[in-house]
C-alpha positions as CSV (number, residue, x, y, z in Angstrom):
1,X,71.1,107.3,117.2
2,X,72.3,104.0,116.6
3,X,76.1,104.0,115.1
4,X,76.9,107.2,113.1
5,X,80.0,108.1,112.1
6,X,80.7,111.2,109.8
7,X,81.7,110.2,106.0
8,X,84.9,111.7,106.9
9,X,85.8,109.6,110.1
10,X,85.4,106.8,108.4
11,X,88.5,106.0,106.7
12,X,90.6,106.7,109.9
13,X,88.1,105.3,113.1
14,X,90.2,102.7,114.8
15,X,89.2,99.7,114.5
16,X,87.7,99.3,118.4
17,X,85.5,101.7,117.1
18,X,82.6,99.1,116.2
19,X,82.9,96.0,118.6
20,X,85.9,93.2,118.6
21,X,88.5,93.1,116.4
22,X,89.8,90.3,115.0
23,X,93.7,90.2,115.5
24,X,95.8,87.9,113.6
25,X,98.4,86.1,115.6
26,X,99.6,83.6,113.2
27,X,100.1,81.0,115.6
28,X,99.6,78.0,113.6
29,X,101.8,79.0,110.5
30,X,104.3,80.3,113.4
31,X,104.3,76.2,114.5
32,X,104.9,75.2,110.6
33,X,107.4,77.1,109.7
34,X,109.7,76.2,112.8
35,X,108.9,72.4,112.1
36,X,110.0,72.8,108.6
37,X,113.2,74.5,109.3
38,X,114.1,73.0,112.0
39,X,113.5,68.7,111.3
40,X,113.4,66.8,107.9
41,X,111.3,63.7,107.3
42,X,109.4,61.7,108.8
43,X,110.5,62.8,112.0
44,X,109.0,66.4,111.1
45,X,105.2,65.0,111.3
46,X,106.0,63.0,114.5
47,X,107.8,66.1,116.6
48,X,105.3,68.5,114.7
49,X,102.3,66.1,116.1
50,X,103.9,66.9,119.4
51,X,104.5,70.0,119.1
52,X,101.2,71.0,118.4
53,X,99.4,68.8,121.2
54,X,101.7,70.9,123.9
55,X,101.6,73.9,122.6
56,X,99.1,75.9,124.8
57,X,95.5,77.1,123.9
58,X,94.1,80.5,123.7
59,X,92.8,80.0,127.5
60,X,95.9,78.9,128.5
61,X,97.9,81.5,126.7
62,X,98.7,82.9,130.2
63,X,100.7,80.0,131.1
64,X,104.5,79.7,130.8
65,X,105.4,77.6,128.0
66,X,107.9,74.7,128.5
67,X,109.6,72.4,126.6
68,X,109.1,72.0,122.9
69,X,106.6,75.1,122.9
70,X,110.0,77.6,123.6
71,X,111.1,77.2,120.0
72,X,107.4,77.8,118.7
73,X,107.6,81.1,121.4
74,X,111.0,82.5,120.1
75,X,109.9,81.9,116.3
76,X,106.5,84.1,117.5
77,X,108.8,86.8,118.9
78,X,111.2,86.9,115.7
79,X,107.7,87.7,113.2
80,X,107.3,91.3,112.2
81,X,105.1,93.6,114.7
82,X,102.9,94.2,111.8
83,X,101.1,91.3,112.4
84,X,100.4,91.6,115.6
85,X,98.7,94.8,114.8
86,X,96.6,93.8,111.7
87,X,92.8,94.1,111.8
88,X,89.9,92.2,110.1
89,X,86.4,93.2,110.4
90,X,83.2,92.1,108.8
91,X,79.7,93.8,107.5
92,X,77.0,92.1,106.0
93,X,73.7,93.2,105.2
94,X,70.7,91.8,103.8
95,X,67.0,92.7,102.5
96,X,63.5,92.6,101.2
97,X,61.8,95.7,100.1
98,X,58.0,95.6,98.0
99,X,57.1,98.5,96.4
100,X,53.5,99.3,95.9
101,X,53.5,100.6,92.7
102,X,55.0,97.1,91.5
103,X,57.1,98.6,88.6
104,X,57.0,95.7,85.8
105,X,61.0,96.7,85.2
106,X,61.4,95.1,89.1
107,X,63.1,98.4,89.9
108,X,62.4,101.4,91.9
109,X,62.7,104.4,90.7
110,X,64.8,107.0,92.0
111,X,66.2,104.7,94.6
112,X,70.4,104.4,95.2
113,X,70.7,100.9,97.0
114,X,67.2,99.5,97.7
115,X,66.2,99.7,93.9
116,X,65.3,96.1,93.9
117,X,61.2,95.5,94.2
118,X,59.8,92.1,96.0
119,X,63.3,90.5,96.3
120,X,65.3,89.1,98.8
121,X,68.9,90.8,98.5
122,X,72.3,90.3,99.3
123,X,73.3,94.3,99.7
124,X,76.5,94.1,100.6
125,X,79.3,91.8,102.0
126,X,82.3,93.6,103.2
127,X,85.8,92.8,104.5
128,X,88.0,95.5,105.7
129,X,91.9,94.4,106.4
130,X,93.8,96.9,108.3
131,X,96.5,98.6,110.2
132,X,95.4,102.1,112.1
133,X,97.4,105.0,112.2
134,X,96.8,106.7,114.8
135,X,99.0,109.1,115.9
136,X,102.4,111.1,114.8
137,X,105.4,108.5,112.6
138,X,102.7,105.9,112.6
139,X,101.8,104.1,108.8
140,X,98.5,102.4,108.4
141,X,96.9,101.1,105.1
142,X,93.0,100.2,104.9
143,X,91.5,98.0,102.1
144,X,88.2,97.7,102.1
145,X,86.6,94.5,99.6
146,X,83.1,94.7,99.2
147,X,80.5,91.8,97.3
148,X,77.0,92.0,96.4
149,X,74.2,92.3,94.6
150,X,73.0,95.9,95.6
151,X,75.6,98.7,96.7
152,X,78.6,97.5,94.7
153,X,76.8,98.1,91.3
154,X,76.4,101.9,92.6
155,X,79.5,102.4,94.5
156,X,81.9,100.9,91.7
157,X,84.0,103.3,89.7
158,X,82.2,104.7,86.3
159,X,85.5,102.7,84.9
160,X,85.5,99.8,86.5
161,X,83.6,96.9,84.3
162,X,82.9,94.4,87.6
163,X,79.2,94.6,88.2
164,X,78.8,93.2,92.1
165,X,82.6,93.6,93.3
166,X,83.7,96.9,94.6
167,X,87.2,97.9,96.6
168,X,85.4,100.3,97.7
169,X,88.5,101.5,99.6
170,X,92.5,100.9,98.9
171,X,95.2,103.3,100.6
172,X,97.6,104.1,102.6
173,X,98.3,106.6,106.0
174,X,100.8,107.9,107.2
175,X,100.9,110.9,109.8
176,X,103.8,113.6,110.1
177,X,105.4,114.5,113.5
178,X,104.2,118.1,112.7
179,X,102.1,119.5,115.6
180,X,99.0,117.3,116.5
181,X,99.5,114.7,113.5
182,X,99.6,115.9,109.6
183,X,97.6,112.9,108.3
184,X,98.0,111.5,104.4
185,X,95.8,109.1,103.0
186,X,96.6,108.0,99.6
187,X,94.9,106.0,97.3
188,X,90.7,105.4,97.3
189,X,88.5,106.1,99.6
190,X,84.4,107.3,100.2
191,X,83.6,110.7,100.3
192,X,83.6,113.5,103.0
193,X,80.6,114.3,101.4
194,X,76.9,114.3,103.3
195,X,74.9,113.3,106.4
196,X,74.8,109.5,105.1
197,X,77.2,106.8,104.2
198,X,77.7,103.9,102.2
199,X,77.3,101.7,105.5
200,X,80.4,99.3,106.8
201,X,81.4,98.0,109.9
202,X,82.7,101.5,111.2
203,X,79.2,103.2,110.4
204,X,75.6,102.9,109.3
205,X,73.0,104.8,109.0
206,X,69.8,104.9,110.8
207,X,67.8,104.5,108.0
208,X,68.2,101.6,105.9
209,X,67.6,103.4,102.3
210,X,69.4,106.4,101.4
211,X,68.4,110.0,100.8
212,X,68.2,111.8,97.3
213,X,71.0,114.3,98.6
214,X,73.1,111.3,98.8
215,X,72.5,109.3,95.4
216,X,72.3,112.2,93.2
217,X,74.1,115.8,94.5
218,X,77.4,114.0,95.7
219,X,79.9,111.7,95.0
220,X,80.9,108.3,96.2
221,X,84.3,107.9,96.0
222,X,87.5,109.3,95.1
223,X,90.8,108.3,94.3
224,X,94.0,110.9,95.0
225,X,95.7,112.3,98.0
226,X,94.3,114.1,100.8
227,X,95.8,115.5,103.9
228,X,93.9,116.1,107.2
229,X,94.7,118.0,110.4
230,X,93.5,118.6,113.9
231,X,94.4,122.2,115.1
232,X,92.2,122.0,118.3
233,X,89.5,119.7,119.9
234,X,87.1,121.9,118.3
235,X,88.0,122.7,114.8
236,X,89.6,120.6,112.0
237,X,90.3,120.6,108.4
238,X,90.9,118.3,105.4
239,X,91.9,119.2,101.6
240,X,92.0,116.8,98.7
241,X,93.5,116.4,94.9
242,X,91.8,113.5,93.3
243,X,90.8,112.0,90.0
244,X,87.4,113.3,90.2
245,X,83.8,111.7,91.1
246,X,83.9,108.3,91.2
247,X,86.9,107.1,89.0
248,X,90.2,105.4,89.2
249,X,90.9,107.0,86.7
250,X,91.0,110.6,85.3
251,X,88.6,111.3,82.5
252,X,90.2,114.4,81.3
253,X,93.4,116.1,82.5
254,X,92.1,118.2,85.3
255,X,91.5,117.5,89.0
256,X,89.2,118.2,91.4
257,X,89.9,119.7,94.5
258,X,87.9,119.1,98.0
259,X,88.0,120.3,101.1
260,X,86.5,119.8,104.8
261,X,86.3,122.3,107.8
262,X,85.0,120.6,110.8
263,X,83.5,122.5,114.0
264,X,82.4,121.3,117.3
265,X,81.4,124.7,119.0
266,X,79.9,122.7,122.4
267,X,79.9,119.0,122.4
268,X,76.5,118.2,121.6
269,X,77.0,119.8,118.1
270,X,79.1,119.6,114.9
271,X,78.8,121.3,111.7
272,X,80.9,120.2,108.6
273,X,81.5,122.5,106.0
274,X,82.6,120.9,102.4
275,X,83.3,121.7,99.1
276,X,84.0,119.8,95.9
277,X,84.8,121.4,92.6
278,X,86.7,120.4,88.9
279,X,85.8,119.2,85.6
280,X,84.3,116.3,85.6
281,X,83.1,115.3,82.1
282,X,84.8,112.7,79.8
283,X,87.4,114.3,77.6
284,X,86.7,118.3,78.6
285,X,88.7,120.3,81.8
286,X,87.0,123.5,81.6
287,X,83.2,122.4,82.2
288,X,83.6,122.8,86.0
289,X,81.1,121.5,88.5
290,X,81.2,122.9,92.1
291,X,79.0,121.1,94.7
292,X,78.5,122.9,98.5
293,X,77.6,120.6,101.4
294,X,76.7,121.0,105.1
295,X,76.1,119.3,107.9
296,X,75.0,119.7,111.0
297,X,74.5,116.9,113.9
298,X,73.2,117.8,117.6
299,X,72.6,115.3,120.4
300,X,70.7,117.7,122.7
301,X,70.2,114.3,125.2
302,X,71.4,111.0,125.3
303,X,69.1,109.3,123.6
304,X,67.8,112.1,121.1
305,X,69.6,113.2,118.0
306,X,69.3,115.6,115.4
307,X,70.6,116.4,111.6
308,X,70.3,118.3,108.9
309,X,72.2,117.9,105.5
310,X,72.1,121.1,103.1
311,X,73.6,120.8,99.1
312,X,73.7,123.2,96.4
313,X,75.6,122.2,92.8
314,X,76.3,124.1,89.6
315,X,77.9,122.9,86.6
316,X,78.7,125.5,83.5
317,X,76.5,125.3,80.5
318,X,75.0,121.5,80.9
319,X,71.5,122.6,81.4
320,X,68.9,120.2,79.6
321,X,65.9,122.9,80.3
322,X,67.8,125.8,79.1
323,X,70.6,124.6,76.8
324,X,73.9,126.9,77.4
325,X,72.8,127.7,80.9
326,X,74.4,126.4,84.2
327,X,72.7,123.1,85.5
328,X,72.2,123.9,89.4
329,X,70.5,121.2,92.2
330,X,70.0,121.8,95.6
331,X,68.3,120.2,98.7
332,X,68.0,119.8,102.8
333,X,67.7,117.0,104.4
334,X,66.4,116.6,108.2
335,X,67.0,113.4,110.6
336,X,65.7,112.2,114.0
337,X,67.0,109.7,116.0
338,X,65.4,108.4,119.2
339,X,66.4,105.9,121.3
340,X,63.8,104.4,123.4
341,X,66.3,101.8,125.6
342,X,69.8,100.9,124.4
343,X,68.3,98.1,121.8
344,X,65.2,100.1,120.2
345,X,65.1,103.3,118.2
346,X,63.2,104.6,116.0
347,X,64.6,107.0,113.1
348,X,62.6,109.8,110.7
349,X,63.9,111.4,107.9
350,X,62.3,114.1,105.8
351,X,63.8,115.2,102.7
352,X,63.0,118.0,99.7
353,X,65.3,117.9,96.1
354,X,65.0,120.4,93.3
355,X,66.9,119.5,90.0
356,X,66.2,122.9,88.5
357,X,67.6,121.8,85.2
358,X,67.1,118.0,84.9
359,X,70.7,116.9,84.6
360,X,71.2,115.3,88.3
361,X,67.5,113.0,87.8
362,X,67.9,112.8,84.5
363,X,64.5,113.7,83.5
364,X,65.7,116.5,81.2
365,X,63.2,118.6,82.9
366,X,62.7,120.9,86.5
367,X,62.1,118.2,88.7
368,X,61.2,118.0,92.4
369,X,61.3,114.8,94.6
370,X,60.4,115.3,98.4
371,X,60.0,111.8,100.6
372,X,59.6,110.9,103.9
373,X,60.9,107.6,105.9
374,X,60.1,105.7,109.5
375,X,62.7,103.3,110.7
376,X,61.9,101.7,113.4
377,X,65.1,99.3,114.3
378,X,66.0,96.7,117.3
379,X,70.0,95.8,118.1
380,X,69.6,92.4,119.1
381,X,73.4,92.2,120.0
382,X,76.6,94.5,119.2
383,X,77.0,92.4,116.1
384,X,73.2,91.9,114.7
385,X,70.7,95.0,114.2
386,X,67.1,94.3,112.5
387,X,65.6,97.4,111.1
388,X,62.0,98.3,109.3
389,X,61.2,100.7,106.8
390,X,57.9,102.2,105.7
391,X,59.1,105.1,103.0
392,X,56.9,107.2,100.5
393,X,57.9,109.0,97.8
394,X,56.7,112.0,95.9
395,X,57.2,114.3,92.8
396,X,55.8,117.2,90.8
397,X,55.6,115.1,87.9
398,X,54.9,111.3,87.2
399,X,58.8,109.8,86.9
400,X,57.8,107.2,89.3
401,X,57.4,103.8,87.3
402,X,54.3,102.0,88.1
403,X,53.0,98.9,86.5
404,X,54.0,100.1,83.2
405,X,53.1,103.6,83.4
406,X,54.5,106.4,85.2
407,X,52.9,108.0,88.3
408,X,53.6,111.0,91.0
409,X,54.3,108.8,93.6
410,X,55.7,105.4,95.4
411,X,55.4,103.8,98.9
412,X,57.9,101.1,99.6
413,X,58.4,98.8,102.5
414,X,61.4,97.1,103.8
415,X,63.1,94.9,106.2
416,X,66.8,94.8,106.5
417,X,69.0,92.7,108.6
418,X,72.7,94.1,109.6
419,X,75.9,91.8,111.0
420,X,79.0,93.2,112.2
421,X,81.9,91.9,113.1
């Protein structure tokens, strides 16, 4: 498996979690700031000239400094420690995907971020600025800005208006001195929610689209408060209050409530049990939806790995089959990784949906979608990863747009191209 990281880990991995870090030292507004203070005039640009040509380089940073560079040293010292321990990492990818049915609306149907037919995109650009907490009376914050053409327009907040910008993540950690570490994060951040992600620098998946389970049973995001804790190296747990699915803010006056239990019986396996539940219509707090999730991921050898991703939902009375009944979904997921040398894998993924009452697809009738994806991929370096994708799609019903009809089914092709930094 190439780089997965549960939906969960994600918001605290440290940053040496995928490749270099870049750490911000400062050094030439450091240099600037003394000059300025210290000189006036035109001797400023003449002793800042020289100041600059002594000072030492990054390979020479080893060195003892001497003369005018001691000023430059002590103003380095006197800057907060906070800057010496902020982070900046980088995630870009990019695609093509043609879809045989050639859909004369350019879009595929039923698809969450590789919806766009015979184009070139830009799926996502993402910057991540942060500070780790890590462990007990440490305070971190993570912000995470994300650009594009593709996965911002999905992952965006219901209210927010900005069509191919997302902060996709914005809070702030801090983690008691009780027992292992009582960990708050507050503000917004993705989901524990699922097998898949939405894909940064910390984590992506090993296919390049994304399953049904994870565009239409969970959510994306959430804004709120949620506290985490460790009790052992083998179980941990996570509970949430937040705004709902997928807003910043509320859309009625309740609140949803999540929660995560975490178990690694032996170390080649972990099982995550979640739960999300609350009212999540506009302008109503007693229409509740509950949604069920689990995961499973086993690595029975080093270069095999296994998952499965299980979700049932319910809401109260929103079915469009039988109006006044509950609207239920469910699905299973299954995922094989296999990694042929440390640069070339090759990924399946096999996957069954039933929207018993037509609310999640939106069909407005019982609706199944079952597909099944190959992804072969090739990590040229740590920070560049190429990855195919032969996908095909089916229903038991035509909801599949094709050429300006409607069919049972879709094959799609892809190439996607991943840089991190």
């Amino acid at each position: 498996m190439l780089h997965r990281i549960s939906a969960a880990a994600r918001v605290s991995v440290p940053p040496s979690r995928a490749g270099p870090s870049c750490r911000i030292r400062f050094t030439s507004a450091t240099l600037a700031l003394w000059i300025a203070t210290s000189v006036g005039g035109g001797d400023a640009n003449a002793q800042g000239a020289q100041l600059i040509a002594a000072a030492p380089s990054h390979a020479d940073s080893g060195k003892t400094p001497t003369g005018s560079t001691a000023p430059a040293a002590s103003a380095a010292a006197a800057l907060p420690k906070w800057f010496d321990e902020l982070a900046v990492n980088a995630f870009v990818s990019t695609a093509y995907q043609y879809n045989s049915n050639r859909p004369t609306t350019g879009a595929t149907s039923y698809r969450v971020f590789d919806f766009s037919d015979n184009s070139f995109n830009l799926d996502v650009a993402e910057l991540v600025v942060q500070i780790t907490a890590s462990k007990p009376n440490d305070a971190g914050f993570r912000v995470d800005f994300a650009a594009g053409n593709s996965i911002p327009q999905i992952t965006k907040t219901q209210d927010q208006n900005a069509a191919q910008f997302d902060l996709q993540q914005a809070f702030v950690s801090y983690i008691a001195p009780l027992g292992s570490g009582l960990r708050f994060d507050v503000g917004k951040f993705v989901t524990h929610m699922g097998y898949e992600l939405i894909e940064g620098y910390d984590g992506y998946n090993d296919n390049y689209s994304r399953s049904i389970l994870f565009g239409y049973a969970i959510p994306f995001t959430h804004t709120g408060v949620k506290a985490s804790y460790a009790f052992s190296s083998k179980m941990a747990a996570m509970v949430e209050v937040v705004n709902g699915w997928d807003l910043l803010r509320d859309n009625n006056r309740s609140k949803s409530v999540g929660a995560q239990l975490t178990l690694t019986p032996v170390a080649p396996l972990s099982v995550l049990l979640n739960w999300i539940g609350g009212a999540e219509i506009a302008n109503d707090n007693h229409t509740n939806r509950n949604v069920f999730d689990v995961v499973a991921i086993l690595k029975p050898t080093k270069t095999l790995t296994l998952g499965v991703n299980g979700d049932y939902g319910i809401e109260n009375g929103t079915s469009a089959v039988n109006p006044g009944s509950d609207a239920t979904w469910k699905g299973i997921t299954g995922y094989a990784t296999l990694a042929f040398t440390d640069k070339f894998s090759v990924a399946l993924r096999g996957e069954t949906f039933h929207d018993e009452d037509g609310v999640r697809l939106g069909t407005g009738t019982r609706a199944t979608i079952s597909e099944g994806t190959f992804t072969p991929a090739y990590k040229f370096t740590d920070h560049v990863l190429l990855r195919g994708e032969v996908r095909y799609d089916t229903a038991n019903q035509p909801i599949f747009a094709k050429r300006g009809t409607l069919s049972d089914k879709q094959t799609t092709i892809g190439a996607n191209v991943i840089f991190v930094y």
